[in-house]
N, C-alpha and C positions, 0 to 999 in steps of 0.2 A: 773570713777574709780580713787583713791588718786593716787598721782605718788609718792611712797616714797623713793624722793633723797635725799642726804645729806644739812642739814640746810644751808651750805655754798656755796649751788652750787644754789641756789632760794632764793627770796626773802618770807616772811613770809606771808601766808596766812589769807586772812580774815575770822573770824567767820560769818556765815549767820544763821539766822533765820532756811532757808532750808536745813540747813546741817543734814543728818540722822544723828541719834545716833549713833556712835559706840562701840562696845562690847569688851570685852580685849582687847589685841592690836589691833586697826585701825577694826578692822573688823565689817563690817556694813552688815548687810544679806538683807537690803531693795535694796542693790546696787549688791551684788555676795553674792551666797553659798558658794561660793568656798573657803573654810580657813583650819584650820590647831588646833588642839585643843592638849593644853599640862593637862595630867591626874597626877596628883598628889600621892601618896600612902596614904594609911591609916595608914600605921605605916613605923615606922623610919627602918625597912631593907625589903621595898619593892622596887622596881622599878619608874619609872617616865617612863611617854608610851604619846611618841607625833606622831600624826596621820593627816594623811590627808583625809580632805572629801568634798566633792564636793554638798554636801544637808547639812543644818542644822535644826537638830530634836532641838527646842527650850526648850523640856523637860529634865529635868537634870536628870529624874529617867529612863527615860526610856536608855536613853545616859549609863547611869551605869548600864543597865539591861544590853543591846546587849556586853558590854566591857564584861562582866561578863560570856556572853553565847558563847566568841567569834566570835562574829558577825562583830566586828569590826577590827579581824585580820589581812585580807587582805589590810587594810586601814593602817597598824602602819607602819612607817618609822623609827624608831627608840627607844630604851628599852635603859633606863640609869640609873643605882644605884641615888639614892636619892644623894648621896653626891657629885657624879659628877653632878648631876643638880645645886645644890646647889654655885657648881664652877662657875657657868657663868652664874646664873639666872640674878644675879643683873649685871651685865655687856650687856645685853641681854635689859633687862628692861631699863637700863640707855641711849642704846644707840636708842631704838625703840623711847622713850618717849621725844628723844630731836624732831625724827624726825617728829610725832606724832604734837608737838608742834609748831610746825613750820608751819603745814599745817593746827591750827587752830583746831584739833582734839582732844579731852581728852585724857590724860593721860592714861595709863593703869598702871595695880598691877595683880601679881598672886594669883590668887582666893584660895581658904584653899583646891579646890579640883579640879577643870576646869576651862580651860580659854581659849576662843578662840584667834587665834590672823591670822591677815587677812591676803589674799595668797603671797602678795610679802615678808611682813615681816617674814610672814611659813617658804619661804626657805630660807630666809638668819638664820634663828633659829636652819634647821633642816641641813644647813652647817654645825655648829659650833658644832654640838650635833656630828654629823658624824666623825669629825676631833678627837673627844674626847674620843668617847664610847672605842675605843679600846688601850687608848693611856696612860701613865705614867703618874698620876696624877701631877705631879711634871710640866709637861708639858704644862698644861693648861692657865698658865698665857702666855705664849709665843703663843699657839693658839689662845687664845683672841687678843690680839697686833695684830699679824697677822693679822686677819679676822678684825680686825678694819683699816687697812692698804686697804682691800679692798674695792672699789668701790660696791654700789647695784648691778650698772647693771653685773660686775662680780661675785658678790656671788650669782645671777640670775643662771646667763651661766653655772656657777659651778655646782649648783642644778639640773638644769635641766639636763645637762648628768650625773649626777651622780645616779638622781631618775630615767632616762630610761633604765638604766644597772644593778644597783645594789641597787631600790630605799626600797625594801622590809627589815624589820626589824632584820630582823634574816635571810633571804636568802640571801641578799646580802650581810651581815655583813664581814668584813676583806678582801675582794677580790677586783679587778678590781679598780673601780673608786673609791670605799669607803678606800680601803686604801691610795689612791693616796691623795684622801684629805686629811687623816691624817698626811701623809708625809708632804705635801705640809706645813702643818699649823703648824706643832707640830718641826717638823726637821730643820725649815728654823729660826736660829735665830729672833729674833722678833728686832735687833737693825738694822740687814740686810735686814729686808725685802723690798721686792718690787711687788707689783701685779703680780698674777702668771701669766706668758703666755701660751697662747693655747696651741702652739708647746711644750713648757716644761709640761705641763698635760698630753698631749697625749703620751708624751714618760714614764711620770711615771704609767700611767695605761699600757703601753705594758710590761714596766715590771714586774707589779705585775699580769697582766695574765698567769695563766699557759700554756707553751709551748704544744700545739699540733702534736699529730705522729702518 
C-alpha cells in the first residue's frame, strides 16, 4: 500500500512498469477497496456527499442508483454546499497531487460527477471537510493553512477519532469531536499555528460534550 508522506520527508519514487493504475486520488482497487468517493451535484444549489466505502462497485450507474435509493447513507461522512467545496477543492487537489507525484503516481482532477480518492488521502479530505461544514466561510482559508500546518500521520489520528465518535454525516454533525476539529482548524490563527496536541483535543472534545446528570 502507497505511504502518502509529505514530498519532503522521502525521496521521490520510481515509476515501474508494475505499478497499478490508479483511479482519482491515489486510489488503486487492484491493491485496497477501501477509499473514499466525493459525489458532485447536478446543479449549482445542491450538496457535495463525500463517503466512505470499503468495496468498490466500478459501475458509475449503479453507484448513482444506491446514492439515489439511499443505499449509500450509512456510508456518508460528510454533506457540503457546492460552494464550501468549492473553497478547498483546489487546495485539496493541490496538495494530494504533489504528494501523488512524489511516489511516482498520476495526477488526479475532480471528475464532472465522482471521484474516488484512496483511504489515507480519504481522511486527510474528510478532516478538512469536517473543520468547515459548520464553520464562517470567511474562515476557510485559515482552516486550509491550518491543516496544511499538519502532518499526515496527524490528520490520520484526527480522523480516526473523530470517524469513531461522530464519523456519521448528519449524526454526528456539530458535537463532540466534530466540532472540536472545527475549533481546532478554524479558531486557531493560521500565522500561530502549531500541530494540535492530543492532550489539547482531548480537552476540546470534553467541552463540547454535553454535561451528564
Amino acid at each position: 500500500m502507497a505511504d502518502y508522506h509529505k514530498p519532503a520527508a522521502r525521496k521521490k519514487a520510481k515509476t515501474t512498469a508494475a505499478q497499478p493504475k490508479s483511479e482519482g486520488f491515489g486510489f488503486q482497487p487492484e491493491r485496497s477497496q477501501h477509499h473514499f468517493m466525493v459525489t458532485l451535484p447536478l446543479g449549482k444549489d445542491e450538496n457535495v456527499f463525500l463517503s466512505e466505502h470499503f468495496h468498490f462497485d466500478d459501475s458509475e450507474a449503479r453507484r448513482e442508483l444506491h446514492l439515489a435509493l439511499g443505499k449509500e447513507d450509512d456510508k456518508l461522512r460528510c454533506v457540503l454546499p457546492l460552494a464550501k467545496w468549492e473553497a478547498i477543492a483546489e487546495a485539496i487537489k493541490s496538495e494530494f497531487n504533489e504528494r501523488l507525484k512524489s511516489l511516482g503516481l498520476s495526477a488526479g482532477r475532480w471528475g464532472k460527477r465522482q471521484t474516488p480518492v484512496s483511504r489515507l488521502l480519504g481522511k486527510e479530505m474528510l478532516l478538512l471537510a469536517w473543520a468547515i461544514e459548520d464553520a464562517d466561510p470567511a474562515l476557510i482559508p485559515i482552516a486550509i493553512a491550518n491543516w496544511r500546518g499538519l502532518a499526515p500521520e496527524e490528520r490520520w489520528w484526527l480522523f480516526t477519532m473523530t470517524n469513531a465518535a461522530t464519523g456519521h454525516a448528519l449524526h454526528g454533525k456539530g458535537r463532540g469531536w466534530r466540532k472540536a476539529v472545527r475549533f481546532a482548524l478554524t479558531e486557531n490563527p493560521a500565522a500561530d499555528a502549531k500541530p494540535v496536541k492530543r492532550e489539547d483535543f482531548f480537552s476540546l472534545v470534553q467541552e463540547q460534550e454535553p454535561r451528564k446528570i
